[in-house]
VOBA-1610 file (N, C-alpha, C; in pm, whole numbers, padded with zeros to 5 digits, always signed):
BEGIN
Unk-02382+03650-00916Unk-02439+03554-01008Unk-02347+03542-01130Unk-02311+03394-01224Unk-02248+03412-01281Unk-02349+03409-01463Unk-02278+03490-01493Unk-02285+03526-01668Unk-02304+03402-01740Unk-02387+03355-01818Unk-02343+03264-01855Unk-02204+03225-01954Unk-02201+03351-02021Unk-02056+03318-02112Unk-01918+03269-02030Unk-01946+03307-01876Unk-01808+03225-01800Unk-01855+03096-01817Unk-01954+03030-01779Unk-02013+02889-01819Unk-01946+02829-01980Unk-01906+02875-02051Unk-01841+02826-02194Unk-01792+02850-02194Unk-01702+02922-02126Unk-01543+02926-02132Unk-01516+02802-02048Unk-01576+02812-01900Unk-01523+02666-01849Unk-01546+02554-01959Unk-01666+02540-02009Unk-01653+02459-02070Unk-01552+02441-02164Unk-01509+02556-02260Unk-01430+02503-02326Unk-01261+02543-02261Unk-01237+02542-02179Unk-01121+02465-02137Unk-01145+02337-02129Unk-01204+02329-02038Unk-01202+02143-01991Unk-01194+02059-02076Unk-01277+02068-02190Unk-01295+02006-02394Unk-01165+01987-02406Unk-01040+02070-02393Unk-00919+02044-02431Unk-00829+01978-02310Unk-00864+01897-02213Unk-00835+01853-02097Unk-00834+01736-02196Unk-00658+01640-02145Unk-00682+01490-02196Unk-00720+01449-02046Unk-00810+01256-02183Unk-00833+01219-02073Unk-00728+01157-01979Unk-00787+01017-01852Unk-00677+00978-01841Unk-00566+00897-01897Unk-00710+00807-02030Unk-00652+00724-02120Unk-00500+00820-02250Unk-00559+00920-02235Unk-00467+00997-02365Unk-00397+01048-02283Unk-00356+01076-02117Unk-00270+01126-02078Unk-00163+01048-02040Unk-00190+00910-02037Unk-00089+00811-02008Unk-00034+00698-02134Unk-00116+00781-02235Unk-00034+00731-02380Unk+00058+00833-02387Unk+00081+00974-02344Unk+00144+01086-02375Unk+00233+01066-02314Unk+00230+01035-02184Unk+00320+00964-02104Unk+00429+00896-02197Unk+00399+00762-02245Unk+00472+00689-02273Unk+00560+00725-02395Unk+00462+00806-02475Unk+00518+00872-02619Unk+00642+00942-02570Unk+00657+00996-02445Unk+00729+01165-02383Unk+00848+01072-02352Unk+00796+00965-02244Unk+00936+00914-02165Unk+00991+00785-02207Unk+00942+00757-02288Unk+00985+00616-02336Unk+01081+00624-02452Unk+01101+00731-02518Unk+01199+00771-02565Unk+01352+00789-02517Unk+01329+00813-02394Unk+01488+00831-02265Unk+01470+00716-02260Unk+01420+00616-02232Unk+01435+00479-02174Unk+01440+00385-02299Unk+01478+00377-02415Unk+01459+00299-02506Unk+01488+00105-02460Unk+01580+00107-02341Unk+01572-00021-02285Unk+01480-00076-02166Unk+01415+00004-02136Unk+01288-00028-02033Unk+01131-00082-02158Unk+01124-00183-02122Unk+01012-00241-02197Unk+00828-00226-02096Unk+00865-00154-01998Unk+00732-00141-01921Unk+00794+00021-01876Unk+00724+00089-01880Unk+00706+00217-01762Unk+00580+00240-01693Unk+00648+00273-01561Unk+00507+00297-01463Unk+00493+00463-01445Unk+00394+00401-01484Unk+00266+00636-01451Unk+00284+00674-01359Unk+00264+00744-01334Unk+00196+00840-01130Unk+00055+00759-01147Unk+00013+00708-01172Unk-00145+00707-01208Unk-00168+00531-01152Unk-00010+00499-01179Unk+00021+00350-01078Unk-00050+00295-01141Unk+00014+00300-01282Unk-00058+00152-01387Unk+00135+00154-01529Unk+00075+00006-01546Unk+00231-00020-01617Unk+00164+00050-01803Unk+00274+00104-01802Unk+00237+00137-01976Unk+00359+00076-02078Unk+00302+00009-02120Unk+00419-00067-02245Unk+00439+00047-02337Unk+00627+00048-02327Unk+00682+00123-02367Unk+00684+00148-02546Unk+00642+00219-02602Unk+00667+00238-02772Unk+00770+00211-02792Unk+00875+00295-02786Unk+01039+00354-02834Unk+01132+00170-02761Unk+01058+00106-02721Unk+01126-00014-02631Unk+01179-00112-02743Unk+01381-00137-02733Unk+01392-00193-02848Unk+01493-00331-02717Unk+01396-00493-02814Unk+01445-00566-02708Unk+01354-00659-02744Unk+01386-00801-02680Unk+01328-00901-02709Unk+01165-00912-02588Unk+01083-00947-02598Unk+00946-00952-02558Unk+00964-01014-02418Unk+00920-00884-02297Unk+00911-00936-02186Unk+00766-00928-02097Unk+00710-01027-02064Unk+00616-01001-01997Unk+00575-00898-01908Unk+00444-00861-01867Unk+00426-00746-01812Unk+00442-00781-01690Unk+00553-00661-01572Unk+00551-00662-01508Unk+00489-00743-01361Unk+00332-00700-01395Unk+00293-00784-01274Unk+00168-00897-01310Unk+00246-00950-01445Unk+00156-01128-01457Unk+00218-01217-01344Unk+00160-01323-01372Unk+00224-01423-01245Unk+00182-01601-01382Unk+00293-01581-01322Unk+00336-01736-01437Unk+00368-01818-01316Unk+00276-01933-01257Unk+00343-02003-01191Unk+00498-02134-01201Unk+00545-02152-01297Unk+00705-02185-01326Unk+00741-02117-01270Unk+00737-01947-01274Unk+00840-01871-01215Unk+00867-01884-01081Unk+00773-01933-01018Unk+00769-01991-00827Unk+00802-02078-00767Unk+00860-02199-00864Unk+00887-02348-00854Unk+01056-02338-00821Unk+01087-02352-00721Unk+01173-02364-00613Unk+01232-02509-00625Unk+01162-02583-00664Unk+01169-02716-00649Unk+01112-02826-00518Unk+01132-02936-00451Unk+01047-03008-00411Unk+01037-02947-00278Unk+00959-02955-00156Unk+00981-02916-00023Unk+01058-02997+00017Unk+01143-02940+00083Unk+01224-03017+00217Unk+01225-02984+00330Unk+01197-03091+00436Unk+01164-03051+00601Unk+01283-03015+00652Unk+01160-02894+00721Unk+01245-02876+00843Unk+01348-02908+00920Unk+01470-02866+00953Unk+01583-02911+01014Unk+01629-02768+01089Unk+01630-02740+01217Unk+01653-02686+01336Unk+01815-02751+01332Unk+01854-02593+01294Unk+02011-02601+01347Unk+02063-02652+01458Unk+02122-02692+01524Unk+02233-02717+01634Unk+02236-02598+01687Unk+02183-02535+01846Unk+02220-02401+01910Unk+02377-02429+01949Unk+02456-02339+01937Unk+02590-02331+02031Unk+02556-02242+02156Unk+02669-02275+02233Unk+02631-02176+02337Unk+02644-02016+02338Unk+02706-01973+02220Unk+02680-01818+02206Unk+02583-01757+02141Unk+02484-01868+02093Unk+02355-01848+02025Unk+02246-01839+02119Unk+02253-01854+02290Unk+02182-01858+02361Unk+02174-01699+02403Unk+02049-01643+02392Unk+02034-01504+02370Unk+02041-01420+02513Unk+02054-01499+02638Unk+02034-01482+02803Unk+02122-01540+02844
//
């Protein structure tokens, strides 16, 4: 059976456990310093953290979607190359 005083000790470890929000600001505080030209860093935690120490003109986050950026310009059809005969696979 356990004591209760092990019961407050767990507890107070865990009290000093960051969360995940303060562990992935610590993150950025720690490594964003080596990277002063990376304006996004990604966690283990697989989320983008905008870099502090980031010196540089303003770049969007990683994974917005701006449709301009997709515009290719107009469609153009289809056109099926010319086979030669060494393009015949048999």
């Amino acid at each position: 059976m356990a004591h209760w005083s092990d019961y407050d000790e767990r507890e107070e470890r865990e009290s000093h456990l960051a969360s995940p929000v303060e562990a992935v600001a610590e993150f950025a505080a720690n490594i964003g310093g080596e990277y002063p030209d990376r304006a996004w860093l990604l966690h283990d935690f697989d989320v983008w953290v905008a870099n502090p120490a980031y010196v540089g003109p303003p770049v969007p986050h990683p994974e917005s979607y701006d449709e301009e950026d997709d515009f290719i310009g107009p469609r153009q059809p289809y056109q099926p190359r010319p086979l030669a005969d060494d393009d015949i696979p048999f």
